[in-house]
TORLUMLO-767334 format. One record per residue (C-alpha): residue number from 1; x, y, z. Coordinates in pm, 1 decimal, decimal comma, always signed. Layout:
N
{i NUM	xx X	yy Y	zz Z}
...
END
This chain:
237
{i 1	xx +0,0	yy +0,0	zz +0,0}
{i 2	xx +152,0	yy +376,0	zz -111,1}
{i 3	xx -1,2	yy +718,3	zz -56,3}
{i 4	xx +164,0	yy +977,8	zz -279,6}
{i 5	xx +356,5	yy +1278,6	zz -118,5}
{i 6	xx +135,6	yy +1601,4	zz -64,6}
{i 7	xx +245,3	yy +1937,0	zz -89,8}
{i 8	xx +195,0	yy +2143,4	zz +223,9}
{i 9	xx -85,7	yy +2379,9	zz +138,2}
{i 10	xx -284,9	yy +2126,2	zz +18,8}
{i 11	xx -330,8	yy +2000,5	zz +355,7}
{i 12	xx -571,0	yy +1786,4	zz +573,3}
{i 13	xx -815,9	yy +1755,3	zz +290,3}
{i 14	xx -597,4	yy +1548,6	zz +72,0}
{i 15	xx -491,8	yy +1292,5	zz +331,5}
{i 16	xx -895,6	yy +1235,8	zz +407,2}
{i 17	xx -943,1	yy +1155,7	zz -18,7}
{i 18	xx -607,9	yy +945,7	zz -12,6}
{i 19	xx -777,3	yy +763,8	zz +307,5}
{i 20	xx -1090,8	yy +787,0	zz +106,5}
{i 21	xx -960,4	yy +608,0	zz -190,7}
{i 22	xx -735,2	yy +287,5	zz -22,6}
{i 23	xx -1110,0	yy +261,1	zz +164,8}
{i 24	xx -1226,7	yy +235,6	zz -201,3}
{i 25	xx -973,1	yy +6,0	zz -304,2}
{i 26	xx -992,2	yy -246,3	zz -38,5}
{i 27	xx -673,6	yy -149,9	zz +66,8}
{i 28	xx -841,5	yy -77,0	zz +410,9}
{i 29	xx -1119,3	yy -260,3	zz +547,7}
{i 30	xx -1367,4	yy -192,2	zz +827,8}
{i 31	xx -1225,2	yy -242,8	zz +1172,1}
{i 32	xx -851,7	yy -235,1	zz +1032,9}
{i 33	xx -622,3	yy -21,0	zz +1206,6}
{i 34	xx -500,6	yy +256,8	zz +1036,6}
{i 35	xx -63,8	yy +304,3	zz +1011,3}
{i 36	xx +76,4	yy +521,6	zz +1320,6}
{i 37	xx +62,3	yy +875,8	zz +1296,1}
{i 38	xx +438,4	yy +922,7	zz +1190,6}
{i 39	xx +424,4	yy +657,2	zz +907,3}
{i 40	xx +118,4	yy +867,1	zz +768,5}
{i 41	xx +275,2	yy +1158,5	zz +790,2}
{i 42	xx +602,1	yy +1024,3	zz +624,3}
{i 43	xx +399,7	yy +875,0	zz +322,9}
{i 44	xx +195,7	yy +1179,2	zz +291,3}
{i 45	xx +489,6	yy +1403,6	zz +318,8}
{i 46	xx +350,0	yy +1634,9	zz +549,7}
{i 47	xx +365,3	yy +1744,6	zz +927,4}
{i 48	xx +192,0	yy +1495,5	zz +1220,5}
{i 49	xx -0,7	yy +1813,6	zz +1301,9}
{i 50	xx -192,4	yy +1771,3	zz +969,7}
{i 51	xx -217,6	yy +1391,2	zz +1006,5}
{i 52	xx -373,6	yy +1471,4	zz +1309,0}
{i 53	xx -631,6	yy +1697,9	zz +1218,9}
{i 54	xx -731,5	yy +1459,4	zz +908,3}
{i 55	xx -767,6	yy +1209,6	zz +1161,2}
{i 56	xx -972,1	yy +1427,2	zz +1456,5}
{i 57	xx -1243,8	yy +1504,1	zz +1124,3}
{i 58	xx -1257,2	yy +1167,6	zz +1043,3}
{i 59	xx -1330,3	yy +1046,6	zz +1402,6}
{i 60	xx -1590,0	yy +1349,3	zz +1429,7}
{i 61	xx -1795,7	yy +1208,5	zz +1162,4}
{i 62	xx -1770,4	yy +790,1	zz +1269,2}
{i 63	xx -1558,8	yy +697,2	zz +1005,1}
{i 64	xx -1269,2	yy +611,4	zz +1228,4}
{i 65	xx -1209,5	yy +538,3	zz +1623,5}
{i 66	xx -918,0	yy +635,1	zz +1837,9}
{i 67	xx -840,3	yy +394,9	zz +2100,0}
{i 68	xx -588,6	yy +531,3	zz +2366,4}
{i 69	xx -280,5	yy +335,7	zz +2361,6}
{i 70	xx -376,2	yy +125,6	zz +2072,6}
{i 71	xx -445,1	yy +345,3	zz +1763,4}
{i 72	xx -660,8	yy +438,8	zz +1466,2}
{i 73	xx -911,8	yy +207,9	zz +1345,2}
{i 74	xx -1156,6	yy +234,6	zz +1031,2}
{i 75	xx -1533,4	yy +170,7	zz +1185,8}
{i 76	xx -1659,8	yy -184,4	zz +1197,9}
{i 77	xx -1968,4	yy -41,2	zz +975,1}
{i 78	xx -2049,6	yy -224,0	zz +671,4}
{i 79	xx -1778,2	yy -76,7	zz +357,8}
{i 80	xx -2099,4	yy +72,9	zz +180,3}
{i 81	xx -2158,6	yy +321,5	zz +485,5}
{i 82	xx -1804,3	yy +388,0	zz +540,0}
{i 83	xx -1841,0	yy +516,4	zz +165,2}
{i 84	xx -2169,6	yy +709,6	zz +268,4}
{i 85	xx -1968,4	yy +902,5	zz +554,0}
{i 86	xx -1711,9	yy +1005,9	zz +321,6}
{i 87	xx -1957,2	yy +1129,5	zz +66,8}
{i 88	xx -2125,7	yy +1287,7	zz +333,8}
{i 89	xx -1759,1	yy +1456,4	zz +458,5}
{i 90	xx -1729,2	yy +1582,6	zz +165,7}
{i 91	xx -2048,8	yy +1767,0	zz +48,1}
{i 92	xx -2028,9	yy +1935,3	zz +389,1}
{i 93	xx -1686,1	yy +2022,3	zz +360,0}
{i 94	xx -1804,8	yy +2261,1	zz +54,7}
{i 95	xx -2101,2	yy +2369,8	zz +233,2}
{i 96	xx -1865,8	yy +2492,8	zz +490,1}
{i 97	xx -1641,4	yy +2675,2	zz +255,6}
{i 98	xx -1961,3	yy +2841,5	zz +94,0}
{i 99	xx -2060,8	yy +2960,2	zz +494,8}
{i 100	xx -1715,0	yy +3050,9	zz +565,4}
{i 101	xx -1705,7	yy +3308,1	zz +228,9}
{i 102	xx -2055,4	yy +3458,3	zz +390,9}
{i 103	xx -1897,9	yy +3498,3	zz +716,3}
{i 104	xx -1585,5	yy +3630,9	zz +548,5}
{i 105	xx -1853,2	yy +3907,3	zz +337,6}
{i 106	xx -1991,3	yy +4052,1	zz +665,0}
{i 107	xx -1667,8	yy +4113,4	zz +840,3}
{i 108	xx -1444,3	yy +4195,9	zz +570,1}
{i 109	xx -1686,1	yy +4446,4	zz +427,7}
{i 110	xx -1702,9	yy +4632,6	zz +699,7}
{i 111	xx -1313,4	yy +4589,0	zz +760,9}
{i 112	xx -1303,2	yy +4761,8	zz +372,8}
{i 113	xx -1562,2	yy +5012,0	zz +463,4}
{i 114	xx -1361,6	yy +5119,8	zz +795,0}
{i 115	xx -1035,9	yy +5064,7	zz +617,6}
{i 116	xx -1130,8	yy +5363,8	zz +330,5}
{i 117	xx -1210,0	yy +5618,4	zz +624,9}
{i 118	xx -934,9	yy +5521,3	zz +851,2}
{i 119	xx -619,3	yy +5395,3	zz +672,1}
{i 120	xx -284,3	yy +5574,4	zz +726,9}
{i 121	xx -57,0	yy +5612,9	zz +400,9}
{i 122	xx +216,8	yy +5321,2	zz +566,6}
{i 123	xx -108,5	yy +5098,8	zz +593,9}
{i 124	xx -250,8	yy +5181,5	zz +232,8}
{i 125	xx +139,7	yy +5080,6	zz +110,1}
{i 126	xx +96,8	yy +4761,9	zz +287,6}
{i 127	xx -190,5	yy +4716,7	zz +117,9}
{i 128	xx -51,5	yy +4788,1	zz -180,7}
{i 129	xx +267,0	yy +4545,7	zz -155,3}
{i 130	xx +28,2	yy +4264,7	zz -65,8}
{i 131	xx -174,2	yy +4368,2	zz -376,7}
{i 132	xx +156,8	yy +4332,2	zz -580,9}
{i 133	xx +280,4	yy +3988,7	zz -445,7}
{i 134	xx -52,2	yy +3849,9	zz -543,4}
{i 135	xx -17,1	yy +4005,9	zz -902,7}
{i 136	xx +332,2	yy +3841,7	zz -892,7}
{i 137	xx +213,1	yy +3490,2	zz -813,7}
{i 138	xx -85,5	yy +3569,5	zz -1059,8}
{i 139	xx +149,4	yy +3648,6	zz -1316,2}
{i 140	xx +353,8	yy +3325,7	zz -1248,6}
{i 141	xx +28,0	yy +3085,5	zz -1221,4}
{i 142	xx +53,5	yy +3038,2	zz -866,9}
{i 143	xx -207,1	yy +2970,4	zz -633,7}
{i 144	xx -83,1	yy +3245,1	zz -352,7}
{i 145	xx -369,4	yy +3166,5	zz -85,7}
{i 146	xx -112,8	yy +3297,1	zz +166,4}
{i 147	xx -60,7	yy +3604,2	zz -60,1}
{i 148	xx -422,8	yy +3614,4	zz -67,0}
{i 149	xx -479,8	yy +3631,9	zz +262,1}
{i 150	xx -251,2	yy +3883,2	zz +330,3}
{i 151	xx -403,7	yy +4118,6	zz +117,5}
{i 152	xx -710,3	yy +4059,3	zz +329,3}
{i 153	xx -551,2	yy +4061,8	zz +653,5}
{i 154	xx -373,3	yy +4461,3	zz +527,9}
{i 155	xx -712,5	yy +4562,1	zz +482,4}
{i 156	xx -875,6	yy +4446,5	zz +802,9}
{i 157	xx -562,5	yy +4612,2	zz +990,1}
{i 158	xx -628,7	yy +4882,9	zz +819,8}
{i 159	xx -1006,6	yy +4909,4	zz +942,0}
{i 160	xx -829,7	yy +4945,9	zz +1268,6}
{i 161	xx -1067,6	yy +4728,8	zz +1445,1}
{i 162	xx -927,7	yy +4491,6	zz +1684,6}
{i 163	xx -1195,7	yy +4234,9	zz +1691,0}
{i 164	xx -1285,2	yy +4221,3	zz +1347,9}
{i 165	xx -842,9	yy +4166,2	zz +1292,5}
{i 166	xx -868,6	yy +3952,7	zz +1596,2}
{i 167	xx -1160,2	yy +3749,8	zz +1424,5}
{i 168	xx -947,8	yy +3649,0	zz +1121,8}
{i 169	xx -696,4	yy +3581,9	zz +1293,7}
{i 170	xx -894,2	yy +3318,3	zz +1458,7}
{i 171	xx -994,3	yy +3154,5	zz +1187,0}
{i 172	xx -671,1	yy +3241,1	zz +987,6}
{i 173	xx -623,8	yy +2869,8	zz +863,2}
{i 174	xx -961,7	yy +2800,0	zz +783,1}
{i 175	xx -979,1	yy +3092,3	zz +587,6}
{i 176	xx -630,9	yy +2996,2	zz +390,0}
{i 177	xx -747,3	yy +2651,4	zz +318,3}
{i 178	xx -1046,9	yy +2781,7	zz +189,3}
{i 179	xx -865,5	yy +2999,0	zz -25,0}
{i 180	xx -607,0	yy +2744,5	zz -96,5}
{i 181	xx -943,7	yy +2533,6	zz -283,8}
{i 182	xx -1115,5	yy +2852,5	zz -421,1}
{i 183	xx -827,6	yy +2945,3	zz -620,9}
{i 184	xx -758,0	yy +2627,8	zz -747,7}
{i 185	xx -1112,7	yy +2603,0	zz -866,4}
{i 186	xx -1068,2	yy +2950,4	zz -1019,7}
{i 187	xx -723,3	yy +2851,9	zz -1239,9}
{i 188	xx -996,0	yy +2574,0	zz -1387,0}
{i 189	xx -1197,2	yy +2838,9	zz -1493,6}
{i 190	xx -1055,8	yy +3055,6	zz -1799,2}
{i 191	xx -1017,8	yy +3410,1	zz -1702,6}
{i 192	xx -1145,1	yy +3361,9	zz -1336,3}
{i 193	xx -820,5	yy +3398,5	zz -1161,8}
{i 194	xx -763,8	yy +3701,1	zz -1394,3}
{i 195	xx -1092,9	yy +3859,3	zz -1279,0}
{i 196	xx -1043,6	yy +3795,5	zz -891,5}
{i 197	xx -675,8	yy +3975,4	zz -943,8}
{i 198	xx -882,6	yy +4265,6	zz -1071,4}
{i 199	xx -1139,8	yy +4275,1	zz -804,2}
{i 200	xx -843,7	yy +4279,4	zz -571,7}
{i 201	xx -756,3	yy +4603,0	zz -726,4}
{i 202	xx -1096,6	yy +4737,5	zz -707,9}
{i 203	xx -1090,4	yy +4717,8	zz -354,2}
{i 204	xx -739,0	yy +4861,9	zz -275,6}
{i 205	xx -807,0	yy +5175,2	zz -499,3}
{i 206	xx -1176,2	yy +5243,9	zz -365,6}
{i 207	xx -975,7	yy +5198,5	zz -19,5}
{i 208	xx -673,2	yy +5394,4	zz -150,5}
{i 209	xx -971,6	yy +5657,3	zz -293,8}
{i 210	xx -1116,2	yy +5700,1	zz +44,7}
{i 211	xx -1411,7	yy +5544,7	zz -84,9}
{i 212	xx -1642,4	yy +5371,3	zz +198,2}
{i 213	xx -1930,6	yy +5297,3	zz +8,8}
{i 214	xx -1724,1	yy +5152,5	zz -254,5}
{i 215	xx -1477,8	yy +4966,4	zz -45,6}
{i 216	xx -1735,9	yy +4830,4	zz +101,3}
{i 217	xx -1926,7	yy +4702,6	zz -258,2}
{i 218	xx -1603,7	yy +4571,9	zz -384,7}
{i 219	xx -1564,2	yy +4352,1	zz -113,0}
{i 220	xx -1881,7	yy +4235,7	zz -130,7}
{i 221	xx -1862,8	yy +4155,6	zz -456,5}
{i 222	xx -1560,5	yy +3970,9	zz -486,8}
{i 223	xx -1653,6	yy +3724,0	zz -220,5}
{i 224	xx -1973,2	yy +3683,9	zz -380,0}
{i 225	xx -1802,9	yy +3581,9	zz -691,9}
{i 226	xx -1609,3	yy +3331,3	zz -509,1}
{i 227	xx -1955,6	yy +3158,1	zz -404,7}
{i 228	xx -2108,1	yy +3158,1	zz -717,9}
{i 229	xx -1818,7	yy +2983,0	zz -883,6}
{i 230	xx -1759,3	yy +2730,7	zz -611,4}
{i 231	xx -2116,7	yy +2641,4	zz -616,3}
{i 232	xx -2149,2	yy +2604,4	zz -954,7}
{i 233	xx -1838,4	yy +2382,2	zz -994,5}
{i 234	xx -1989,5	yy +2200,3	zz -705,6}
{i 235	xx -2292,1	yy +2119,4	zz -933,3}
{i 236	xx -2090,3	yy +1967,5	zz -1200,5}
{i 237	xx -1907,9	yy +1733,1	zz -963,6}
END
């Protein structure tokens, strides 16, 4: 049995489908015990942090138990519900990303709105040199959800309010890994990942403008974009 090496950013996600698919293949069967952590995360290439949280979602929706002392094992249910769990795991996983882009829409809104009235000029460069990094990585065909998100993150600083920065923060790796998927889904979409670079700009002039109201729509509309791509994708799957 062989998993193939994952590159970091694609994270926990990937090591539930490889799971997923040795399930599929019979490579796993109910009530087998998974590999230790460390072999997993060897195999998969990535940290034991990431095996870990793959593991702590599977065990949240039944399809695996963790036995102190013993290890990992694949529920003793029937191979056909194992398969419905998964399923299940993953049509909520993109119901989740859809709810995380609507709570991202009524903070970050604001954060643009506040950000157009109260940015300083060393704020509206940082802004900027975000902006540019995730031209460069544009440019180059990269993904950039970490560029992404620092462009986001300039802005909400820039709103100087604590709890709305203090908010992302929070959820700062939720929000890349949602990135990390909605702009791979874009770059399968011609001209998508060119139109999200421009609504990028459209937000850090209207902020760069002074421009509340605008700011405010920009944001809005970007994010909204985002959703209405990923769900349509979604329907095609």
């Amino acid at each position: 049995m062989t998993f193939n090496p994952i590159k970091k950013d694609r994270a926990s996600k990937i090591v539930i489908d490889q799971i997923k698919t040795a399930i599929q293949k019979g490579e796993f069967l109910p009530g087998d015990k998974l590999p230790p952590e460390r072999d997993l995360a060897k195999q998969f290439s990535v940290s034991r942090g990431v095996v870990r949280e793959a593991i702590s979602v599977l065990e949240s929706k039944g399809v695996v138990e963790v036995k102190p002392g013993k290890g990992v094992f694949l529920s003793t249910n029937p191979q056909e519900d194992l398969f419905e769990l998964l399923n299940s795991l993953v049509e909520n996983e993109n119901s989740s990303l859809i709810e995380l882009l609507e709570l991202r829409q009524s903070i970050e809104s604001q954060a643009a709105y506040y950000a157009a009235q109260r940015r300083t000029q060393r704020e509206l460069d940082k802004i900027e040199d975000a902006l540019n990094k995730l031209e460069a990585c544009f440019l180059e065909g990269k993904i950039a959800a970490e560029e992404d998100f620092q462009f986001h993150m300039a802005v909400a600083e820039a709103s100087h309010n604590s709890m709305m920065v203090h908010t992302l923060r929070l959820i700062a790796d939720v929000i890349i890994q949602g990135l990390y998927e909605a702009r791979s889904d874009a770059l399968l979409i011609p001209g998508q990942a060119k139109i999200a670079m421009e609504e990028h700009k459209r937000i850090f002039l209207a902020i760069k403008d002074k421009d509340p109201e605008s700011a405010r729509d920009a944001m809005i509309n970007h994010l909204e974009n985002v959703k209405k791509y990923k769900s349509e994708l979604n329907r095609k799957k």
